[in-house]
VOSE-520537 format. One record per residue (C-alpha): residue number from 1; residue in one letter; z, x, y. Coordinates in nm, 3 decimals, always signed. Layout:
// residues N
<atom><num>NUM</num><residuo>a</residuo><Z>Z</Z><X>X</X><Y>Y</Y></atom>
...
***
This chain:
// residues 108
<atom><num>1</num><residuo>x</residuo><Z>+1.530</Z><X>-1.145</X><Y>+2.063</Y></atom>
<atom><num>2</num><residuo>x</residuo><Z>+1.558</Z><X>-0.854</X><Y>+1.793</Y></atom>
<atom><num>3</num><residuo>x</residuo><Z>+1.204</Z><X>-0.751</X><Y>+1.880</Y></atom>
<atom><num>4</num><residuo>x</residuo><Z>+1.238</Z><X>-0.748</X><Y>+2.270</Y></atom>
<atom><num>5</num><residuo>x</residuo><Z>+1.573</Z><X>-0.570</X><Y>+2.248</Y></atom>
<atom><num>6</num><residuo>x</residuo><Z>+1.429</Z><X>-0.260</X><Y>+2.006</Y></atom>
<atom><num>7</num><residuo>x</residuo><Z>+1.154</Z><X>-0.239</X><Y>+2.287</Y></atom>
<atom><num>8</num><residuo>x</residuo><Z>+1.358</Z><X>-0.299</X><Y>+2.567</Y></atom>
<atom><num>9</num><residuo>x</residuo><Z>+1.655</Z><X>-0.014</X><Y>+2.443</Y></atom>
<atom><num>10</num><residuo>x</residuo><Z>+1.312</Z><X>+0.212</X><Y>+2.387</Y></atom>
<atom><num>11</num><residuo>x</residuo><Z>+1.175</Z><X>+0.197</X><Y>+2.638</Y></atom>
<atom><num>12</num><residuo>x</residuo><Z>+1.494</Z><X>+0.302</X><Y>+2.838</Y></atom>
<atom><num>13</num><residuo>x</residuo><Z>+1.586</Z><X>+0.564</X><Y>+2.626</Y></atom>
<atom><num>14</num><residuo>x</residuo><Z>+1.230</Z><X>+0.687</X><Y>+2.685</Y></atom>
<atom><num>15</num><residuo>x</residuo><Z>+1.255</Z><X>+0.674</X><Y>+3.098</Y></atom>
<atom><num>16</num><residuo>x</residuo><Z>+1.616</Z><X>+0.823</X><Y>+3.107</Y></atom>
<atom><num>17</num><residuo>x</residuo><Z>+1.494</Z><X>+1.090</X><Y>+2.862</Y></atom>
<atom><num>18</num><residuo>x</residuo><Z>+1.236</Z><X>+1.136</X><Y>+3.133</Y></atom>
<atom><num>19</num><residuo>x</residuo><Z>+1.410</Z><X>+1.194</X><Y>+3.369</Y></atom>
<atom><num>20</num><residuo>x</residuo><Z>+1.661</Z><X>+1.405</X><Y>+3.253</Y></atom>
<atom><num>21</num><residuo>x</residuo><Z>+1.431</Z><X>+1.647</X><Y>+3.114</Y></atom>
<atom><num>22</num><residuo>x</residuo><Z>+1.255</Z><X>+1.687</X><Y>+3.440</Y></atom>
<atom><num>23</num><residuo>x</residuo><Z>+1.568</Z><X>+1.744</X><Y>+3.594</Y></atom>
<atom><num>24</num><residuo>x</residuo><Z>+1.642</Z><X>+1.991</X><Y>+3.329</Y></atom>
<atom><num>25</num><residuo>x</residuo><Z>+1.284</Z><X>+2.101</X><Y>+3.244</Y></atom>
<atom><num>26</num><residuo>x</residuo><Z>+1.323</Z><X>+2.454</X><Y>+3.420</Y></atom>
<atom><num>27</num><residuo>x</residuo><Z>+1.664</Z><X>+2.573</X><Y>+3.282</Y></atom>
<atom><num>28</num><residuo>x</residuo><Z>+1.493</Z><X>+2.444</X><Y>+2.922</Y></atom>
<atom><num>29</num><residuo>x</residuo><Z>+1.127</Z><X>+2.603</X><Y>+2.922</Y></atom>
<atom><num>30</num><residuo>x</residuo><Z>+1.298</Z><X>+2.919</X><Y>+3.032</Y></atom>
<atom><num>31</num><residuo>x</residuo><Z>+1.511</Z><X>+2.911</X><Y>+2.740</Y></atom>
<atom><num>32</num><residuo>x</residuo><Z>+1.250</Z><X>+2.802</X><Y>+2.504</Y></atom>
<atom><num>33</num><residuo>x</residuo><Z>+1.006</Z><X>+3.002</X><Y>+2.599</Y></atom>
<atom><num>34</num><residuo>x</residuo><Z>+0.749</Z><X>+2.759</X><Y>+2.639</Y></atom>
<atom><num>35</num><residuo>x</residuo><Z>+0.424</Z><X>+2.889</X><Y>+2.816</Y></atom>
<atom><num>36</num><residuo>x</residuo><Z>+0.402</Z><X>+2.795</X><Y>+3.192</Y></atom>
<atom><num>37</num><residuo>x</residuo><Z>+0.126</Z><X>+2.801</X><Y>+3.410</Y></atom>
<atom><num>38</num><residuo>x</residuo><Z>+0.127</Z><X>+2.941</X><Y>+3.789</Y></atom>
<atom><num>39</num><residuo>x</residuo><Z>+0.271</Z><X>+2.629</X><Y>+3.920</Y></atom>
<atom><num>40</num><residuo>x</residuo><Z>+0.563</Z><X>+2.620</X><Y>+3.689</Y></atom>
<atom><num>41</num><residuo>x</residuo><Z>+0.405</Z><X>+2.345</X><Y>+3.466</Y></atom>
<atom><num>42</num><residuo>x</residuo><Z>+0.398</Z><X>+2.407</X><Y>+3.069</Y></atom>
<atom><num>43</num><residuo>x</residuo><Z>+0.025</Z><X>+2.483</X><Y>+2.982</Y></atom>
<atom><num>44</num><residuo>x</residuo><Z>+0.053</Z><X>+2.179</X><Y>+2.756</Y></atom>
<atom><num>45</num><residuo>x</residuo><Z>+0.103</Z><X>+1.965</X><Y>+3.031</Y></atom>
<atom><num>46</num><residuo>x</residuo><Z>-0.212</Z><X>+1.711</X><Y>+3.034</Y></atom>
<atom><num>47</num><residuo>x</residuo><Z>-0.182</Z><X>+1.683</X><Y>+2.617</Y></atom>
<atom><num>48</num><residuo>x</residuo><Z>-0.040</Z><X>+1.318</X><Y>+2.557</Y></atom>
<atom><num>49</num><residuo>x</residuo><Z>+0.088</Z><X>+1.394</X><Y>+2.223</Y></atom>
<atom><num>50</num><residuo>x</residuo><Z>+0.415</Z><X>+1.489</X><Y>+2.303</Y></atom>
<atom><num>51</num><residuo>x</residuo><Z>+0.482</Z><X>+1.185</X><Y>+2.520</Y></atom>
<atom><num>52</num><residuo>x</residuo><Z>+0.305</Z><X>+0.960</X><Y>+2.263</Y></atom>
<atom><num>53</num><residuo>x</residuo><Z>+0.514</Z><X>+1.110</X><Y>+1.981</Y></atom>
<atom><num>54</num><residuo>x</residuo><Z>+0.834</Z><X>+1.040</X><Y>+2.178</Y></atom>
<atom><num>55</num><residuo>x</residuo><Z>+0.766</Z><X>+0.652</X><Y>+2.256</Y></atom>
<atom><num>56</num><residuo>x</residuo><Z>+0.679</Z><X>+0.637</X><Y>+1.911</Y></atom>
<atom><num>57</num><residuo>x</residuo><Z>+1.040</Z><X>+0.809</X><Y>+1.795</Y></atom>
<atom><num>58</num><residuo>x</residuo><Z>+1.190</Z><X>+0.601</X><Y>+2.083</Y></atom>
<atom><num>59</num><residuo>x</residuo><Z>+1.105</Z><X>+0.290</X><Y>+1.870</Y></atom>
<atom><num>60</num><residuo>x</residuo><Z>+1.172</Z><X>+0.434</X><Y>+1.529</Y></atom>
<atom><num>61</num><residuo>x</residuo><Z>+1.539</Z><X>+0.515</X><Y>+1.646</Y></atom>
<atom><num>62</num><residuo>x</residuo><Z>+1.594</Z><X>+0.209</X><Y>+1.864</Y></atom>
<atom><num>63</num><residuo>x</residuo><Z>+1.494</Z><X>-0.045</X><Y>+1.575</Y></atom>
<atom><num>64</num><residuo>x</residuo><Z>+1.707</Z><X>+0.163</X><Y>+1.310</Y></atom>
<atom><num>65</num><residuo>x</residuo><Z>+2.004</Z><X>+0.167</X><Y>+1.547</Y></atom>
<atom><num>66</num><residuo>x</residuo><Z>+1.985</Z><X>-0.219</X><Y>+1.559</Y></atom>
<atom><num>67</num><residuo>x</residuo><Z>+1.962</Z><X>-0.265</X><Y>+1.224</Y></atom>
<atom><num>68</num><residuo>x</residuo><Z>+2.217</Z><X>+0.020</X><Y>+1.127</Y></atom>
<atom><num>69</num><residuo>x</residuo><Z>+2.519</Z><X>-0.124</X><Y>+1.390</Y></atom>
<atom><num>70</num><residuo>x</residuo><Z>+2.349</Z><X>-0.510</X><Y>+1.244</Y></atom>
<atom><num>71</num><residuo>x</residuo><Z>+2.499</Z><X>-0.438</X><Y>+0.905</Y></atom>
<atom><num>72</num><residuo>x</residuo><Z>+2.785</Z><X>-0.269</X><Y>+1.013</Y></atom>
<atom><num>73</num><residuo>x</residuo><Z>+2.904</Z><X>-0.555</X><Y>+1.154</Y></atom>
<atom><num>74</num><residuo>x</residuo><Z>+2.876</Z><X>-0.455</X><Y>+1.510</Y></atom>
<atom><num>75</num><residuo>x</residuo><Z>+2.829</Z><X>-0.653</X><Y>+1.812</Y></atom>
<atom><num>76</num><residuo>x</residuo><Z>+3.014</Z><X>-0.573</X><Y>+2.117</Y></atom>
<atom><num>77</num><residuo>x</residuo><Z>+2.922</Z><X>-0.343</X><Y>+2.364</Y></atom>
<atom><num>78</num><residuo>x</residuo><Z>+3.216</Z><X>-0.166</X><Y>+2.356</Y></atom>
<atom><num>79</num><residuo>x</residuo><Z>+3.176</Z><X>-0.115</X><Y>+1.956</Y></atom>
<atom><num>80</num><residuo>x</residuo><Z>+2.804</Z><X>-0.011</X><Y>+1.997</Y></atom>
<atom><num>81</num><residuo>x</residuo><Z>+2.863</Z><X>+0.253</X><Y>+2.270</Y></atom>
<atom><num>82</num><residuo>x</residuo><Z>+3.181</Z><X>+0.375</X><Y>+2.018</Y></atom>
<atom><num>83</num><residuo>x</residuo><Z>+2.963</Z><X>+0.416</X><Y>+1.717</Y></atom>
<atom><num>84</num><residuo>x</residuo><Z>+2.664</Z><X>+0.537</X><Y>+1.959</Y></atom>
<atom><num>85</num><residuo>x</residuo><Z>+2.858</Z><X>+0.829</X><Y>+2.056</Y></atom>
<atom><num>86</num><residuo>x</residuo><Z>+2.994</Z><X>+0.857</X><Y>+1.734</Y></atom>
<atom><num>87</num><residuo>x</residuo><Z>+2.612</Z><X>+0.901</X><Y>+1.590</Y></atom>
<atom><num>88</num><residuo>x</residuo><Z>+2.560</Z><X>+1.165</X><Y>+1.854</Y></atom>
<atom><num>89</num><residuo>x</residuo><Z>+2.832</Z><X>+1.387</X><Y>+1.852</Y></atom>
<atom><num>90</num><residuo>x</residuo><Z>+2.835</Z><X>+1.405</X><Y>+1.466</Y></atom>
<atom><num>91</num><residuo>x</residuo><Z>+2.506</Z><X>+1.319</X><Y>+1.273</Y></atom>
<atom><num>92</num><residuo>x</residuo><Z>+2.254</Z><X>+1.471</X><Y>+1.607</Y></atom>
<atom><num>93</num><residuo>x</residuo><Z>+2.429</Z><X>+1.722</X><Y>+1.764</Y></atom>
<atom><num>94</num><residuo>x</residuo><Z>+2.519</Z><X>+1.917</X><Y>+1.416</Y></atom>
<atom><num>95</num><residuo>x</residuo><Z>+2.136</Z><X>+1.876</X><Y>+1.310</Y></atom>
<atom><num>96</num><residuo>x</residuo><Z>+2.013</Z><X>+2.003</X><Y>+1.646</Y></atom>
<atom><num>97</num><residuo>x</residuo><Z>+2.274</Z><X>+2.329</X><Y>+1.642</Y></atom>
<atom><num>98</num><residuo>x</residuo><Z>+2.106</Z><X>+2.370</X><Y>+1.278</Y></atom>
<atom><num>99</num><residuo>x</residuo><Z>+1.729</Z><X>+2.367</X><Y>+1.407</Y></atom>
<atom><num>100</num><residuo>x</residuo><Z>+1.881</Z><X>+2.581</X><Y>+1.696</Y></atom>
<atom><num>101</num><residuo>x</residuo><Z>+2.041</Z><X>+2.833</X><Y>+1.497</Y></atom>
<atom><num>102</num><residuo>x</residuo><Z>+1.763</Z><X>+2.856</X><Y>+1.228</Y></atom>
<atom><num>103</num><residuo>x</residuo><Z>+1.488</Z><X>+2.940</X><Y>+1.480</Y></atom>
<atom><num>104</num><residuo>x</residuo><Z>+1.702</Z><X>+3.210</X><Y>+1.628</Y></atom>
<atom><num>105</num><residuo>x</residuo><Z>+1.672</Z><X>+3.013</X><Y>+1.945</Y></atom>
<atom><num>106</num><residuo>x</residuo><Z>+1.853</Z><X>+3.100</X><Y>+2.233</Y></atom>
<atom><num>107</num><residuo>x</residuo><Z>+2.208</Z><X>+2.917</X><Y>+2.258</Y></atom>
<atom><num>108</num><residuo>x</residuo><Z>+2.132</Z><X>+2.761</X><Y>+2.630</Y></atom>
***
């Protein structure tokens, strides 16, 4: 069960990630800067690395979360989804305003 539920919580953090960043792509490759080609796509497009990269990090940080919240004791929904947002708003969201101020990227 441990297996199928690191795989299964990866692969839907990797489809709502997805999503939202084609939702949010334009807003964010304006912003970034990233190159785009005459139909709006970034000129990196048709590489796979990024996408393999991310499944790959979509595993690392699905089977760390289970084992993380496993020794902590927690095993209700309700206590995961507290400690999930707690692991967002305070250990990712600092380290992402870091790599955000550091590159002197723009703050949208």
């Amino acid at each position: 069960m441990g297996l199928f539920s690191v795989l299964a919580a990866a692969a839907a953090s990797f489809f709502f990630g997805a999503v939202l960043h084609m939702v949010l792509s334009g807003p964010w490759m304006a912003a970034s800067g990233v190159p785009q080609g005459a139909d709006g796509k970034p000129l990196n497009a048709s590489n796979p690395r990024p996408d393999i990269l991310s499944v790959v990090s979509a595993a690392l940080v699905a089977g760390m979360t289970r084992h993380v919240l496993g020794a902590s004791g927690v095993t209700s929904v309700s206590g995961g989804a507290i400690a999930g947002f707690g692991i967002g708003a305070f250990l990712i969201m600092p380290w992402m305003m870091m790599n955000n101020e550091f590159g002197a990227s723009p703050f949208n």
